[in-house]
mmCIF file of the N, C-alpha and C atoms, coordinates in Angstrom:
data_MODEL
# 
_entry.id   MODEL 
# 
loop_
_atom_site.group_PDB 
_atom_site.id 
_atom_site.type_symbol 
_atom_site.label_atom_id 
_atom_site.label_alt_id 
_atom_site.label_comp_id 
_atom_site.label_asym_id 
_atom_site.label_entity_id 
_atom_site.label_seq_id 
_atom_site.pdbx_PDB_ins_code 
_atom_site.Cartn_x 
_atom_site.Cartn_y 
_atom_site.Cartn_z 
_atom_site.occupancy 
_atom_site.B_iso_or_equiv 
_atom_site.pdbx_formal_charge 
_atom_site.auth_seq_id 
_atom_site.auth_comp_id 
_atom_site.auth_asym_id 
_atom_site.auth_atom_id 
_atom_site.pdbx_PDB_model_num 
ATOM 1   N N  . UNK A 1 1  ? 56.129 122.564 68.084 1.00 0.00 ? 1  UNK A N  1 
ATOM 2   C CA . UNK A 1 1  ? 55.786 121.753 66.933 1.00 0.00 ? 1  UNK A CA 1 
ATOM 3   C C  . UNK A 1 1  ? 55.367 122.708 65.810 1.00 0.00 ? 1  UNK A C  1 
ATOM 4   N N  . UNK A 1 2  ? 56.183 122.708 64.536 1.00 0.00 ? 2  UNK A N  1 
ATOM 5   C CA . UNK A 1 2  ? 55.822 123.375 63.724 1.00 0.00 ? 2  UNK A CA 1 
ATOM 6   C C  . UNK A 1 2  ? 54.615 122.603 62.886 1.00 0.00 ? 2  UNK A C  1 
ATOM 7   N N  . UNK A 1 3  ? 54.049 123.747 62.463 1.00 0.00 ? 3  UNK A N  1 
ATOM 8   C CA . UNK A 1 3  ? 52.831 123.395 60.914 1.00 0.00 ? 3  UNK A CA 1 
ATOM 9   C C  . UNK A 1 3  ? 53.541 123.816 59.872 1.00 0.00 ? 3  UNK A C  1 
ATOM 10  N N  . UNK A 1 4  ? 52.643 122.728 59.081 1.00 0.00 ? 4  UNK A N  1 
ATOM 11  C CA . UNK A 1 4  ? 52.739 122.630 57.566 1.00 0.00 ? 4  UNK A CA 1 
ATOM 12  C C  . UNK A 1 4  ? 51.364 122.926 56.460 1.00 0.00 ? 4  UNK A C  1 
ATOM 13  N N  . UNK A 1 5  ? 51.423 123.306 55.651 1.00 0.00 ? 5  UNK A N  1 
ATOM 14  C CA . UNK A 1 5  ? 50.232 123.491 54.854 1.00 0.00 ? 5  UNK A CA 1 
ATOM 15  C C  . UNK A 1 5  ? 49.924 122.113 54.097 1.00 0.00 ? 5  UNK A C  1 
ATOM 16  N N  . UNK A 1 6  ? 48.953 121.676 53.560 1.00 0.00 ? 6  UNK A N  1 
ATOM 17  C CA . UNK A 1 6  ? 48.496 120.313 53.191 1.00 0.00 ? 6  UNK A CA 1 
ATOM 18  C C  . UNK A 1 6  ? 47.212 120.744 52.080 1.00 0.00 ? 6  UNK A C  1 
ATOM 19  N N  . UNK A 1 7  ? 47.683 120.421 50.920 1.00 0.00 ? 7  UNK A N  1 
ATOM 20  C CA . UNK A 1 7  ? 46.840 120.459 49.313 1.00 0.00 ? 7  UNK A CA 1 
ATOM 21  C C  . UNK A 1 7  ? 46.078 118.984 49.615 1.00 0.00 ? 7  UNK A C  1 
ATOM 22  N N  . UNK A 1 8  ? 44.489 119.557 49.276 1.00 0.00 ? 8  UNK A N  1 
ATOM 23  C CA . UNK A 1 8  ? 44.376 118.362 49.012 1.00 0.00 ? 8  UNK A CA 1 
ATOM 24  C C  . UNK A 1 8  ? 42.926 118.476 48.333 1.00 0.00 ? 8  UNK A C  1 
ATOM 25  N N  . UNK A 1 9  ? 42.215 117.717 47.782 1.00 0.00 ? 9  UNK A N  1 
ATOM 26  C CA . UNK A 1 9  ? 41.201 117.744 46.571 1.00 0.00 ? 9  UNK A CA 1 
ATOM 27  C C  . UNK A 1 9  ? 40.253 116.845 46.686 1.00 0.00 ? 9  UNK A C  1 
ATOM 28  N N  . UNK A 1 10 ? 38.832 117.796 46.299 1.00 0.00 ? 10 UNK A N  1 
ATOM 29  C CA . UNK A 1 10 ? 37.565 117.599 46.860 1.00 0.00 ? 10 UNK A CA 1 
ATOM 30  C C  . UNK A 1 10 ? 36.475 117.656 45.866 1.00 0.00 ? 10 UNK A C  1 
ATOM 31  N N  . UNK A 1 11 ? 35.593 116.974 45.563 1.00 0.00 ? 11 UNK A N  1 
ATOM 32  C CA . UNK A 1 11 ? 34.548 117.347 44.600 1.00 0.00 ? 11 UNK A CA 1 
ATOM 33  C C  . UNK A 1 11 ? 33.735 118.999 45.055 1.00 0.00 ? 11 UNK A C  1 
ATOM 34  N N  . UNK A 1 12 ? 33.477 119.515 43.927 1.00 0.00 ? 12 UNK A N  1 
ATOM 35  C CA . UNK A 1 12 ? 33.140 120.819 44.833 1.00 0.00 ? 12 UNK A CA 1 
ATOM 36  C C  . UNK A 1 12 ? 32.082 121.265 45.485 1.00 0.00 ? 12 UNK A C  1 
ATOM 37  N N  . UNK A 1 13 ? 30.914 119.855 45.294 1.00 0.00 ? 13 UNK A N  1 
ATOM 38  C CA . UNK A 1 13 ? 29.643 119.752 46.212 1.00 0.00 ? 13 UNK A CA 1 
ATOM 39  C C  . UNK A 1 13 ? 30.273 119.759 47.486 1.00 0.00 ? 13 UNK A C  1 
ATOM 40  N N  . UNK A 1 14 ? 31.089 119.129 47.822 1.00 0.00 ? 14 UNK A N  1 
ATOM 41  C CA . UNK A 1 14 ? 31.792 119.093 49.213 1.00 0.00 ? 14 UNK A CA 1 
ATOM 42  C C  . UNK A 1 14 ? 32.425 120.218 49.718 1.00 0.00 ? 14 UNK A C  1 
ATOM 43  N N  . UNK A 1 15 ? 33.184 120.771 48.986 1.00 0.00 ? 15 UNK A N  1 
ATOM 44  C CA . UNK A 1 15 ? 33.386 121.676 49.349 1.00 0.00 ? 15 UNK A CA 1 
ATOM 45  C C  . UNK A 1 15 ? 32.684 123.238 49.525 1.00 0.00 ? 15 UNK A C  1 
ATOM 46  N N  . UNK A 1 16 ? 31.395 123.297 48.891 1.00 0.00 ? 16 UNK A N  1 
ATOM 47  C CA . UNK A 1 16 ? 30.504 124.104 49.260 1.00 0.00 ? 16 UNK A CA 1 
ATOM 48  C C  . UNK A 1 16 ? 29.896 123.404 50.538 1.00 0.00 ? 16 UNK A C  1 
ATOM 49  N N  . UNK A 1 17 ? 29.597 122.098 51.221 1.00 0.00 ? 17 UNK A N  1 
ATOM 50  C CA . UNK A 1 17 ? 28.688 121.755 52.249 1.00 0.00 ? 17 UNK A CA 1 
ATOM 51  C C  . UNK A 1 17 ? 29.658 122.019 53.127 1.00 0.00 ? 17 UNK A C  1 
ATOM 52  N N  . UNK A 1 18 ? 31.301 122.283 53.203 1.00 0.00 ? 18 UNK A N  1 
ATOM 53  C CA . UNK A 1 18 ? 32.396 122.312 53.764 1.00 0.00 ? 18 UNK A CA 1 
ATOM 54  C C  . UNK A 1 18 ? 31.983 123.659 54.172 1.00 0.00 ? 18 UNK A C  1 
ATOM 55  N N  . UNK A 1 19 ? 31.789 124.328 53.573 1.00 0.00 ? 19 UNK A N  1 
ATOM 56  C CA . UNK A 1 19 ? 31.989 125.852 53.850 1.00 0.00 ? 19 UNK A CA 1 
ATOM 57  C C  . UNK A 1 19 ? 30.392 126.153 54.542 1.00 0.00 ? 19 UNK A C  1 
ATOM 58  N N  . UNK A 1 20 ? 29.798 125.848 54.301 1.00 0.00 ? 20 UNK A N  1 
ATOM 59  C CA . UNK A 1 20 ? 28.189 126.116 55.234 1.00 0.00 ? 20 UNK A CA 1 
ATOM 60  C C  . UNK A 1 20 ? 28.297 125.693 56.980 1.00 0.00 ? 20 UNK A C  1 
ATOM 61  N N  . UNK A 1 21 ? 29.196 124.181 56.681 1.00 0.00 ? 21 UNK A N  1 
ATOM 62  C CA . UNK A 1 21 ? 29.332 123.818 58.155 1.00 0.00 ? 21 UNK A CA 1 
ATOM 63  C C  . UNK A 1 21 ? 30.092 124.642 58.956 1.00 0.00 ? 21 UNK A C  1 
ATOM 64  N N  . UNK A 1 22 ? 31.337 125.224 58.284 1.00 0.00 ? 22 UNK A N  1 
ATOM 65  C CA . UNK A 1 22 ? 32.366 125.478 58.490 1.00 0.00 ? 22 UNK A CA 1 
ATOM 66  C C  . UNK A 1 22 ? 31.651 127.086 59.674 1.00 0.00 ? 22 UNK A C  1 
ATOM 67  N N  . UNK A 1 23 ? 30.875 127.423 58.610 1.00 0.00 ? 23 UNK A N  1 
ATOM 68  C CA . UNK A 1 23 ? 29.986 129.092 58.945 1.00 0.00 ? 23 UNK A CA 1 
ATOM 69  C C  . UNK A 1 23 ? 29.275 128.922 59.781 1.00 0.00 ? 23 UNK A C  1 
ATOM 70  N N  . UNK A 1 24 ? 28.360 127.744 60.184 1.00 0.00 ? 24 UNK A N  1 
ATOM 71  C CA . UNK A 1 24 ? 27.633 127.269 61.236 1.00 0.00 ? 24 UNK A CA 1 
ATOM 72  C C  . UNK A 1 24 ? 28.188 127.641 62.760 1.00 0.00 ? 24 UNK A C  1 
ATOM 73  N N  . UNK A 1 25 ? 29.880 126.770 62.051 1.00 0.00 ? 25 UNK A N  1 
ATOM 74  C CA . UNK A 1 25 ? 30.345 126.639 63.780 1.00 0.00 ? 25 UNK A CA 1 
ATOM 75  C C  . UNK A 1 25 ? 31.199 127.573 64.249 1.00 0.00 ? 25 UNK A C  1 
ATOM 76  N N  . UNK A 1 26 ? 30.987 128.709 63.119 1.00 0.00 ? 26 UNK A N  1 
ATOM 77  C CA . UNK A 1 26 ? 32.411 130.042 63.307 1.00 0.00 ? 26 UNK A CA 1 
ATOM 78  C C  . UNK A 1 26 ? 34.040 129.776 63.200 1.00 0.00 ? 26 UNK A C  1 
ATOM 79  N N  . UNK A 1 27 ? 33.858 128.887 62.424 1.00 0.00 ? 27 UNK A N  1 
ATOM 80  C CA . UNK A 1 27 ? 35.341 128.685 61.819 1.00 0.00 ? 27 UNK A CA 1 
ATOM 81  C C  . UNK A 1 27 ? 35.476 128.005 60.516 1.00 0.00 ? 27 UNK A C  1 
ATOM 82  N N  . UNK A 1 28 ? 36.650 127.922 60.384 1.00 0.00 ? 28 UNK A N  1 
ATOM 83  C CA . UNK A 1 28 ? 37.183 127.658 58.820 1.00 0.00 ? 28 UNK A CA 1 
ATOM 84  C C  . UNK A 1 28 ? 37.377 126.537 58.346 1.00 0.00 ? 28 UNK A C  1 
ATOM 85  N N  . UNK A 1 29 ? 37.412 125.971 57.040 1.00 0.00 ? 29 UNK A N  1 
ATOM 86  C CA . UNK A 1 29 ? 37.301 125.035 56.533 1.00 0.00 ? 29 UNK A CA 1 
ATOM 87  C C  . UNK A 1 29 ? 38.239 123.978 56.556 1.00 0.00 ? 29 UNK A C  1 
ATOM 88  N N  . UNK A 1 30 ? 39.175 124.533 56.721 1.00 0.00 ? 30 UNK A N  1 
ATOM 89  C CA . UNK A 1 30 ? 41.078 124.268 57.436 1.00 0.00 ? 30 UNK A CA 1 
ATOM 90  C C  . UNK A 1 30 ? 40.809 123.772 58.626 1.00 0.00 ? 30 UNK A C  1 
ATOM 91  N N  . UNK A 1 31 ? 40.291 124.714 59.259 1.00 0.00 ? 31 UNK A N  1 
ATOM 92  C CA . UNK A 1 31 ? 40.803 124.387 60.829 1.00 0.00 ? 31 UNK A CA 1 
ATOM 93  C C  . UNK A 1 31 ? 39.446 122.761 60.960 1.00 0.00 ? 31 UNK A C  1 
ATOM 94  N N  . UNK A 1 32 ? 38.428 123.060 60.027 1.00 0.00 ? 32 UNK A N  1 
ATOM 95  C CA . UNK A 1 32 ? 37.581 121.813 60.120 1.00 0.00 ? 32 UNK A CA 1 
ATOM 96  C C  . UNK A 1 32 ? 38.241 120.505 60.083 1.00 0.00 ? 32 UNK A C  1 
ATOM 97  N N  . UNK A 1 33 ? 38.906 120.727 58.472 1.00 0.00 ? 33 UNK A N  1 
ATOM 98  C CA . UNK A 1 33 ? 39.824 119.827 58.442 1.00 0.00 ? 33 UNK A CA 1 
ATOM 99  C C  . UNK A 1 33 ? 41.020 119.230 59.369 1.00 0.00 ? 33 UNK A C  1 
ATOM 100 N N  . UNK A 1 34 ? 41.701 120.205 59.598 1.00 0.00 ? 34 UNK A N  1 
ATOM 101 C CA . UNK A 1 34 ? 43.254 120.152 61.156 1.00 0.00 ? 34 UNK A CA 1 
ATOM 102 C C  . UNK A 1 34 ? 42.219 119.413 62.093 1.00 0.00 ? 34 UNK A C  1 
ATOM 103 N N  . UNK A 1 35 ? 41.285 119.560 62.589 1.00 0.00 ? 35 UNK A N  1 
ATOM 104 C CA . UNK A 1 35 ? 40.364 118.807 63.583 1.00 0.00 ? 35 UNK A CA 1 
ATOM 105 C C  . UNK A 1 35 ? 39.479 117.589 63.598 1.00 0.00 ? 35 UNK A C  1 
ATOM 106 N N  . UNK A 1 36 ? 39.291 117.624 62.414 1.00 0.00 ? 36 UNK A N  1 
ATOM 107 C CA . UNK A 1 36 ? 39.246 116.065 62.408 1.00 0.00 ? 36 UNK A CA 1 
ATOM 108 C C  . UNK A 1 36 ? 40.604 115.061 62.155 1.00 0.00 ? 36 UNK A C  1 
ATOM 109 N N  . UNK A 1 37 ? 41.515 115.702 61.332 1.00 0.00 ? 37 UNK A N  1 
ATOM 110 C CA . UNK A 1 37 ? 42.675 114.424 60.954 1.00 0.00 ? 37 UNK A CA 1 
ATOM 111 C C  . UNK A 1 37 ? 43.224 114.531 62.480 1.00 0.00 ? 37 UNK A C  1 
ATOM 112 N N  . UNK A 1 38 ? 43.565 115.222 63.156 1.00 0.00 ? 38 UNK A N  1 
ATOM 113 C CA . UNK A 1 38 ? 43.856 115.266 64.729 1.00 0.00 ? 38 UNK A CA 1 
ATOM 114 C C  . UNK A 1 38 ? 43.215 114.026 65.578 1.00 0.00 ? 38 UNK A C  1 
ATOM 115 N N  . UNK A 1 39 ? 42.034 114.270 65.451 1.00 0.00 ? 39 UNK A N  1 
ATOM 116 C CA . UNK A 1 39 ? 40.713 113.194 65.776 1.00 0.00 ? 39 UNK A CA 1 
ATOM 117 C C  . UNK A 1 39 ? 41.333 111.949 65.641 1.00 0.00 ? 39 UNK A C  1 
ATOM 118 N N  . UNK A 1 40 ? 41.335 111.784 64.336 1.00 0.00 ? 40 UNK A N  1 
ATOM 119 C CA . UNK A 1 40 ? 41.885 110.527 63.820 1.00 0.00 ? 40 UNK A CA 1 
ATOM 120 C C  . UNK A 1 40 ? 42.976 109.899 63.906 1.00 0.00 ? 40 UNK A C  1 
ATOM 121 N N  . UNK A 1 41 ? 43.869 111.080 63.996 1.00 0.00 ? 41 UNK A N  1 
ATOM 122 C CA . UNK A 1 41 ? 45.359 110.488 64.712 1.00 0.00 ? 41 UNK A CA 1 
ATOM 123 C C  . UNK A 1 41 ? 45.452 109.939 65.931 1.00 0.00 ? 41 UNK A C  1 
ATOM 124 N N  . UNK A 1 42 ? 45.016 110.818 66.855 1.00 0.00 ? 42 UNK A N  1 
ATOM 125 C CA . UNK A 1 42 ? 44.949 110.109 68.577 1.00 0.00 ? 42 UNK A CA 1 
ATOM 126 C C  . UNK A 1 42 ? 43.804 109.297 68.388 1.00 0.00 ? 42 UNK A C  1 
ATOM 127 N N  . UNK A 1 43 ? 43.163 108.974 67.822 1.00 0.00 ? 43 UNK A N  1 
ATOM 128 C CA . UNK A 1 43 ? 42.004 107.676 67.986 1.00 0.00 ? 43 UNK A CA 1 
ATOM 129 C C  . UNK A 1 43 ? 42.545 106.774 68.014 1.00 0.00 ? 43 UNK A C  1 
ATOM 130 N N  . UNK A 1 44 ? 43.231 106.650 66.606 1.00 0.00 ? 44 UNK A N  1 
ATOM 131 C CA . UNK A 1 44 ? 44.221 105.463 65.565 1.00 0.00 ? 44 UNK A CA 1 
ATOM 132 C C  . UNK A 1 44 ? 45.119 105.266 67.041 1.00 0.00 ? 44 UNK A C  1 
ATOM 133 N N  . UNK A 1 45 ? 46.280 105.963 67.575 1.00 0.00 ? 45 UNK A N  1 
ATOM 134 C CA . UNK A 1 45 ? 47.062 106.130 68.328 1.00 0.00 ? 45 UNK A CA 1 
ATOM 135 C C  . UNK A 1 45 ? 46.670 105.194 69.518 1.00 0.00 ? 45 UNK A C  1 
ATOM 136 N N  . UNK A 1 46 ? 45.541 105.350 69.938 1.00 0.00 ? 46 UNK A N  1 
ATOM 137 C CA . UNK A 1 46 ? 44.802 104.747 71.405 1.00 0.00 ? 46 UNK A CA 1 
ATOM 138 C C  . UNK A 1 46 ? 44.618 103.659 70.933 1.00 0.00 ? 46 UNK A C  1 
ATOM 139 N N  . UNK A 1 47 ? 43.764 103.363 70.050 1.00 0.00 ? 47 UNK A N  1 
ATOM 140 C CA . UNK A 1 47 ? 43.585 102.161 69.352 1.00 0.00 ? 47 UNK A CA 1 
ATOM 141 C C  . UNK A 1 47 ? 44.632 101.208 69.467 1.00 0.00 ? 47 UNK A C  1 
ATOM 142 N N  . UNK A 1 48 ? 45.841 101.241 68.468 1.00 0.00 ? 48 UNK A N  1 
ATOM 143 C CA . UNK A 1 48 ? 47.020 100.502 68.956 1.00 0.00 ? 48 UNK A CA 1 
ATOM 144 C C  . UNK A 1 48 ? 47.809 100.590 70.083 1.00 0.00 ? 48 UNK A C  1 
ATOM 145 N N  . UNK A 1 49 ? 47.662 101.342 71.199 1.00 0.00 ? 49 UNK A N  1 
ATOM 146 C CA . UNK A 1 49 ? 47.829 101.112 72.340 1.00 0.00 ? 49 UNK A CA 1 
ATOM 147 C C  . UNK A 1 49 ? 46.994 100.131 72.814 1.00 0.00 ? 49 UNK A C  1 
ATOM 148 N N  . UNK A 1 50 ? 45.749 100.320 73.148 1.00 0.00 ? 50 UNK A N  1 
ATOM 149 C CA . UNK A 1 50 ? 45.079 99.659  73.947 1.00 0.00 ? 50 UNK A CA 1 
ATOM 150 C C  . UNK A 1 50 ? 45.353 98.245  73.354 1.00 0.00 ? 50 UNK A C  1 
ATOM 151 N N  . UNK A 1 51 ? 45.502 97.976  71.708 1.00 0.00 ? 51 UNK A N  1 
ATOM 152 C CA . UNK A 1 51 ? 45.918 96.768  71.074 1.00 0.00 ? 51 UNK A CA 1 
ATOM 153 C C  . UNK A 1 51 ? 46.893 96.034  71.624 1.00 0.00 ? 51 UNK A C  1 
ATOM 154 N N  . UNK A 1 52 ? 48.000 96.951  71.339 1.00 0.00 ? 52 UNK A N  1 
ATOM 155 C CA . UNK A 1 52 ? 49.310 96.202  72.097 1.00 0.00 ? 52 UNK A CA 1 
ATOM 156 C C  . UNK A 1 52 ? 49.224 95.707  73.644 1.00 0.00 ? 52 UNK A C  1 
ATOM 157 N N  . UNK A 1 53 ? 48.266 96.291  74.181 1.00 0.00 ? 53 UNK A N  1 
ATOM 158 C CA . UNK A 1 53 ? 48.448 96.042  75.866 1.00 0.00 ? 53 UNK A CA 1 
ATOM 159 C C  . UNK A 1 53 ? 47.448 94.793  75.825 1.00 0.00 ? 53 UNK A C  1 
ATOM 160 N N  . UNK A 1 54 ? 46.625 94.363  74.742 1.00 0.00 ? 54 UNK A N  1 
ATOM 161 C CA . UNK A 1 54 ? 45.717 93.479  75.308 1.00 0.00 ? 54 UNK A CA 1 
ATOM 162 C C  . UNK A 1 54 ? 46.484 92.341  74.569 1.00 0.00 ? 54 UNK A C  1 
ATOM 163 N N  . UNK A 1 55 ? 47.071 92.132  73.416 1.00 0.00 ? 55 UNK A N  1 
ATOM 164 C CA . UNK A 1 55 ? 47.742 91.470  73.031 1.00 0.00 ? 55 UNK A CA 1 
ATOM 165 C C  . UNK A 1 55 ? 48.941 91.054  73.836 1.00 0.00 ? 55 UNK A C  1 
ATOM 166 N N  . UNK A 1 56 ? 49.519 91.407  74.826 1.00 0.00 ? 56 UNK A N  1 
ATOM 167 C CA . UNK A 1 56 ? 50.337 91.414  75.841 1.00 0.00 ? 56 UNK A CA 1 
ATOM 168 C C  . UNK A 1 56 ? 49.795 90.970  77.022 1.00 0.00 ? 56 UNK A C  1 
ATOM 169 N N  . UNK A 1 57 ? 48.995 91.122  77.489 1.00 0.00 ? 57 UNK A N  1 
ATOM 170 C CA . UNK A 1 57 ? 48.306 90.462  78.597 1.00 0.00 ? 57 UNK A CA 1 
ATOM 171 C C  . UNK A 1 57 ? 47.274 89.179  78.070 1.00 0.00 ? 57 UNK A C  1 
ATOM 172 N N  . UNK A 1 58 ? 47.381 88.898  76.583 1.00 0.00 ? 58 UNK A N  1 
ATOM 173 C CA . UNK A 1 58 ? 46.817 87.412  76.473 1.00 0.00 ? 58 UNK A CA 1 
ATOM 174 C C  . UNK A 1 58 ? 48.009 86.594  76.432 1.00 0.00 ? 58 UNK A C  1 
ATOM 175 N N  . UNK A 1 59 ? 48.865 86.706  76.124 1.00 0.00 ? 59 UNK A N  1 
ATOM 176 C CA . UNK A 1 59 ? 50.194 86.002  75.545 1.00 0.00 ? 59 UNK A CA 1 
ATOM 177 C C  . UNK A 1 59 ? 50.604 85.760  77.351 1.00 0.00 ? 59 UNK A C  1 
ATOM 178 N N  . UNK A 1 60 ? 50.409 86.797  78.237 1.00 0.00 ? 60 UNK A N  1 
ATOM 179 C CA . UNK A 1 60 ? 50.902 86.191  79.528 1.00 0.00 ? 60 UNK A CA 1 
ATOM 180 C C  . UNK A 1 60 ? 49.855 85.741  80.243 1.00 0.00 ? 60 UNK A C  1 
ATOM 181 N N  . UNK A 1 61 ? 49.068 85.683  80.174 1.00 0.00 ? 61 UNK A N  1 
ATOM 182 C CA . UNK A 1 61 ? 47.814 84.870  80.490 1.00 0.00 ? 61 UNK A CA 1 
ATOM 183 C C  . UNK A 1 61 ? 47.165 85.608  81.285 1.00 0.00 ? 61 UNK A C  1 
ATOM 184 N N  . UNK A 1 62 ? 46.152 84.863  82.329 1.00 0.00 ? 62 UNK A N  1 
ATOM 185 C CA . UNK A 1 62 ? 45.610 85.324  83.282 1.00 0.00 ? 62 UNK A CA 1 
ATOM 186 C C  . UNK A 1 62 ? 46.256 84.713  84.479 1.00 0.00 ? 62 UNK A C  1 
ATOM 187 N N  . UNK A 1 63 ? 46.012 85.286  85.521 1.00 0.00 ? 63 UNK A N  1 
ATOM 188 C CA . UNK A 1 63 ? 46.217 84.290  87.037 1.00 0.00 ? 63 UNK A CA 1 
ATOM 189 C C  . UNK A 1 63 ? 44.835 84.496  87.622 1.00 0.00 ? 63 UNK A C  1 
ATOM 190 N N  . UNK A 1 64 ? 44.317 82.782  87.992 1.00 0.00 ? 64 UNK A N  1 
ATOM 191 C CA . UNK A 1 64 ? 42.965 82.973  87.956 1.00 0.00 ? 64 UNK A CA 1 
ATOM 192 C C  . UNK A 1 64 ? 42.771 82.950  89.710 1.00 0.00 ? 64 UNK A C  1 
ATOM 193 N N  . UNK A 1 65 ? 44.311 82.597  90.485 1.00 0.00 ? 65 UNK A N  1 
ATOM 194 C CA . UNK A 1 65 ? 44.100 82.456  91.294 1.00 0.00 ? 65 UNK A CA 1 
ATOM 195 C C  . UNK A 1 65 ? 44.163 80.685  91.867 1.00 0.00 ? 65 UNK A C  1 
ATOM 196 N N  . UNK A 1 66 ? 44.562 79.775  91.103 1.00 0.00 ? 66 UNK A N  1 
ATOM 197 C CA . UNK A 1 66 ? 44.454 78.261  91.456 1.00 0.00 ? 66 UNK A CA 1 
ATOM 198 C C  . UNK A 1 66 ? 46.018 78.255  91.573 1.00 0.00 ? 66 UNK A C  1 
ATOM 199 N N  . UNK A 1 67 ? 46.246 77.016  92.054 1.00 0.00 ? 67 UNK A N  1 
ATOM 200 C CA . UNK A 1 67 ? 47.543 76.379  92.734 1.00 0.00 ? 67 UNK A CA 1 
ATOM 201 C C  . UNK A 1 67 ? 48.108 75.290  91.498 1.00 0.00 ? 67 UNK A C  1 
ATOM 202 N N  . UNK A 1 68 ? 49.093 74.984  91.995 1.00 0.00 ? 68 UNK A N  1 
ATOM 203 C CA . UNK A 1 68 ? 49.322 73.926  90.755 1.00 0.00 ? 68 UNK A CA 1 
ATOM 204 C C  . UNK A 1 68 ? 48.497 73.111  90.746 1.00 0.00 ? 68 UNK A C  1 
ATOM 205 N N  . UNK A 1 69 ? 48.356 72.124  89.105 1.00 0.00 ? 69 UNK A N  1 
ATOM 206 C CA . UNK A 1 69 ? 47.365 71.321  89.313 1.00 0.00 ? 69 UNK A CA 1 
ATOM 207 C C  . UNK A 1 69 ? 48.109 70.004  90.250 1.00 0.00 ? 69 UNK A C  1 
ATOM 208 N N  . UNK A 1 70 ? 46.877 69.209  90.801 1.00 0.00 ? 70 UNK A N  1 
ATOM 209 C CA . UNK A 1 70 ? 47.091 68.053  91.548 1.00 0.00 ? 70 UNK A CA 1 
ATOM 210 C C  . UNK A 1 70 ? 48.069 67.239  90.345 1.00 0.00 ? 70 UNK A C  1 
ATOM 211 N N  . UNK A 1 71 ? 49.409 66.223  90.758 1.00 0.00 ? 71 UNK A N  1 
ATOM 212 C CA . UNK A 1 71 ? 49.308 65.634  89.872 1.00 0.00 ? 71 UNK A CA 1 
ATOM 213 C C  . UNK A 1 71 ? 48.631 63.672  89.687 1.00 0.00 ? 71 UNK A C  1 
ATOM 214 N N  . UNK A 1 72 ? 49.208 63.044  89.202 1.00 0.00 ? 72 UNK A N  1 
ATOM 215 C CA . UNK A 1 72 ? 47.648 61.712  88.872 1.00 0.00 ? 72 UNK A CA 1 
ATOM 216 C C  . UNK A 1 72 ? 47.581 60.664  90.550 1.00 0.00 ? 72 UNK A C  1 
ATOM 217 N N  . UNK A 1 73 ? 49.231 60.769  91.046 1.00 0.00 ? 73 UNK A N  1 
ATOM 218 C CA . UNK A 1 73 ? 49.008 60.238  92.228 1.00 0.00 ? 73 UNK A CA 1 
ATOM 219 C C  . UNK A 1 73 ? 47.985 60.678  93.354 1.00 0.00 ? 73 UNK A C  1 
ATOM 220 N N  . UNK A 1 74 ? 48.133 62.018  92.979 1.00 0.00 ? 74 UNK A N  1 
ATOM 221 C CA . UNK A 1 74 ? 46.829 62.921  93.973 1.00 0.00 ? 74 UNK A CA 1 
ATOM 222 C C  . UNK A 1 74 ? 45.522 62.214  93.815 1.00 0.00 ? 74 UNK A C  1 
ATOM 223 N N  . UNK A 1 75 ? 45.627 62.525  92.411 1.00 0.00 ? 75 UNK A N  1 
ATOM 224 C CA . UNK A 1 75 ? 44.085 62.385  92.013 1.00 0.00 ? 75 UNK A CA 1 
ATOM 225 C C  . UNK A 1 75 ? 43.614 60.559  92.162 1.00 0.00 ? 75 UNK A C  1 
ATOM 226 N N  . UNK A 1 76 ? 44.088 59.657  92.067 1.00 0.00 ? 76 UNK A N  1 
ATOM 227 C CA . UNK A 1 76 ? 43.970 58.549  92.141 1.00 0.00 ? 76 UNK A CA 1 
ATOM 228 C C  . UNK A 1 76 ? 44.412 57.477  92.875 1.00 0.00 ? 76 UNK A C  1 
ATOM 229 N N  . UNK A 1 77 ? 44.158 57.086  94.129 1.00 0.00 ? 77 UNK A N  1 
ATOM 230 C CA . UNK A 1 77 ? 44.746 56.603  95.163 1.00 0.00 ? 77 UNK A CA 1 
ATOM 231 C C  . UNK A 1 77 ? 44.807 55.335  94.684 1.00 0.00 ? 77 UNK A C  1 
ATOM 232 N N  . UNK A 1 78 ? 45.691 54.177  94.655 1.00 0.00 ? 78 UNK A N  1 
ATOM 233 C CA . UNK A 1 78 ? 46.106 53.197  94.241 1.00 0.00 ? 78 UNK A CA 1 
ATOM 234 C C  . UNK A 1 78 ? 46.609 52.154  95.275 1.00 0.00 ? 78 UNK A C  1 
# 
């Protein structure tokens, strides 16, 4: 999988608190960035997975485990 470089624009209070954190954790302001949008991609990603699968298992219901229902002759002896 190739990389790409990505411009992108910041007030520059941020980007000085960018660069303190960045020094904190022994890396760069980039790679801060590459690691969170990453974050956010497979989050997002799981997210609509787990979506689609639950949306799919309501539409087919549950099996709760019961039999057909009785029908009215059952239920009402005549």
């Amino acid at each position: 999988m190739g990389k790409r470089n990505l411009t992108i624009q910041l007030d520059d209070e941020i980007v000085q608190q960018a660069r303190v954190v960045a020094a904190r954790r022994s890396t760069s302001v980039s790679r801060l960035v590459a690691d969170q949008l990453e974050h956010l991609v497979h989050a997002d990603a799981a997210y609509e997975s787990a979506r689609r699968e639950a949306l799919d298992t309501m539409a087919r219901g549950f099996h709760l485990g019961a039999g057909p229902w009785p029908g009215r002759d059952q239920l009402y002896d005549r």
